[in-house]
C-alpha positions as MATLAB code, in Angstrom:
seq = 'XXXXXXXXXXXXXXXXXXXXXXXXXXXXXXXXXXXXXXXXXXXXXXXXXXXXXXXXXXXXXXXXXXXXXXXXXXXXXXXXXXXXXXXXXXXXXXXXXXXXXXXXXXXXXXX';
ca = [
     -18.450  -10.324  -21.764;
     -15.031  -10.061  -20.295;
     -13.422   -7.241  -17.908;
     -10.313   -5.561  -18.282;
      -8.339   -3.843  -15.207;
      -6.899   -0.689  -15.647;
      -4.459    1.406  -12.966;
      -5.259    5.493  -13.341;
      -2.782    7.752  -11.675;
      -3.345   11.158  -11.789;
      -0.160   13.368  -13.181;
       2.425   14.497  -10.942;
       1.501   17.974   -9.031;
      -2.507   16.571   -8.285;
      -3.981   15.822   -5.615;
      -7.971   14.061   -4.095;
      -8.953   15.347   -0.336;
     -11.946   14.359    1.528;
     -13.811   17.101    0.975;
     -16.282   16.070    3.787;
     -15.303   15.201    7.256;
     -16.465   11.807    8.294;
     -16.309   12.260   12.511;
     -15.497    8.642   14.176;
     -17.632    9.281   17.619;
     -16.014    6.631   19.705;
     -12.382    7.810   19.098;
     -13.235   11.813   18.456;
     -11.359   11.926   15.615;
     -12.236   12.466   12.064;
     -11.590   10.327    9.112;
      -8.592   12.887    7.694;
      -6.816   12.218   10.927;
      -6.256    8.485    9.794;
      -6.113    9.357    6.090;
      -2.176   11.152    5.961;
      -0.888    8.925    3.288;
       2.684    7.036    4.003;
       5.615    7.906    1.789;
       5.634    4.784    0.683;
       7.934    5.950   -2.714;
      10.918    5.976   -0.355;
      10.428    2.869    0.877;
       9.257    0.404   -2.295;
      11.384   -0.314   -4.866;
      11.103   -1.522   -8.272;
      14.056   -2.908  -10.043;
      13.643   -5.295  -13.467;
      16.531   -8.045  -12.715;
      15.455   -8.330   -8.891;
      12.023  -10.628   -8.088;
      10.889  -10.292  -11.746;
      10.241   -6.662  -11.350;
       8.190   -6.976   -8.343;
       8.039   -4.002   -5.662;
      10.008   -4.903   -2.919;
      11.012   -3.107    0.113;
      14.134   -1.047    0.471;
      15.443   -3.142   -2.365;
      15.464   -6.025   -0.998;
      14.150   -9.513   -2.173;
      10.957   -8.913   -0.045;
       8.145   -8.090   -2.013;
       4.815   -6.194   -1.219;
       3.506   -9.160   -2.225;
       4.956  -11.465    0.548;
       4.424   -9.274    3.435;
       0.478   -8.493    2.365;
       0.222  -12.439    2.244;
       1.412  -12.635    5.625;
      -0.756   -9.920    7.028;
      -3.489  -11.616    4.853;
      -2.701  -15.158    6.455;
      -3.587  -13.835   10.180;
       0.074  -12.719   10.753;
       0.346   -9.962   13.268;
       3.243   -7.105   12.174;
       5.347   -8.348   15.142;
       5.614  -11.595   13.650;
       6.400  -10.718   10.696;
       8.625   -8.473   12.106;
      10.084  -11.482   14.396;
      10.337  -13.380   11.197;
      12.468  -10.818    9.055;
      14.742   -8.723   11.482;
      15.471   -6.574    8.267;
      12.229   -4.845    8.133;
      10.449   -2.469   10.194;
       7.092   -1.134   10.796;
       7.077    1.522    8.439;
       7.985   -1.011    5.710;
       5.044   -2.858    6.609;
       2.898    0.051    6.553;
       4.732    1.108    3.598;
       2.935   -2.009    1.873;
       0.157   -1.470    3.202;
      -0.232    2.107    1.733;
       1.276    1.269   -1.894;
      -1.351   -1.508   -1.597;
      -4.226    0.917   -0.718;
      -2.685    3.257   -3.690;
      -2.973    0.946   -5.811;
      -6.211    0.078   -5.162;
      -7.371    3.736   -4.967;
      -6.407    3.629   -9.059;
      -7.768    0.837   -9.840;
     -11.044    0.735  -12.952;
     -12.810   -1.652  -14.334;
     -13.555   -1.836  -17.799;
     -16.257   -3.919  -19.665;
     -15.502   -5.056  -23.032;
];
């Protein structure tokens, strides 16, 4: 019996909150105080003739792809930063956010 991945995103205009407040006790902060979600829309780009349609950042030839496999490797955001002047940190948490978005859509379908 095989799987099949589908990505669900809800229709423009809608919207999931916590409804609960998780509290983190060593930092005082609850979990909605980590949870405002990057604009990432701004910031990722999708065009068909550049990277084979990957996302990439700011239209560049960096994709989401190769900046979560550097933070994957052990790379720390300065040195990927060090490594490619052009970005920034927002970009990086830009990927980081489409990534969790992604994620958050994600559903798993037995066949």
């Amino acid at each position: 019996m095989g799987c099949r991945l589908l990505f669900d995103y809800p229709t423009r205009g809608t919207s999931k909150r916590h409804s609960g407040s998780i509290r983190y006790p060593l930092l005082g902060k609850s979990r909605d105080d980590y949870t405002v979600a990057m604009n990432y829309q701004e910031r990722i780009t999708i065009e068909p003739g550049k990277r084979g349609g990957k996302p990439c950042i700011r239209g560049m030839r960096i994709t989401v792809y190769d900046v979560l496999s550097y933070l994957a490797s052990g790379m720390t955001h300065e040195q990927i930063l060090a490594d490619f002047p052009s970005l920034t940190k927002e970009d990086i948490l830009a990927c980081l956010s489409y990534a969790a978005d992604r994620e958050s859509h994600l559903k798993v379908i037995a066949q």
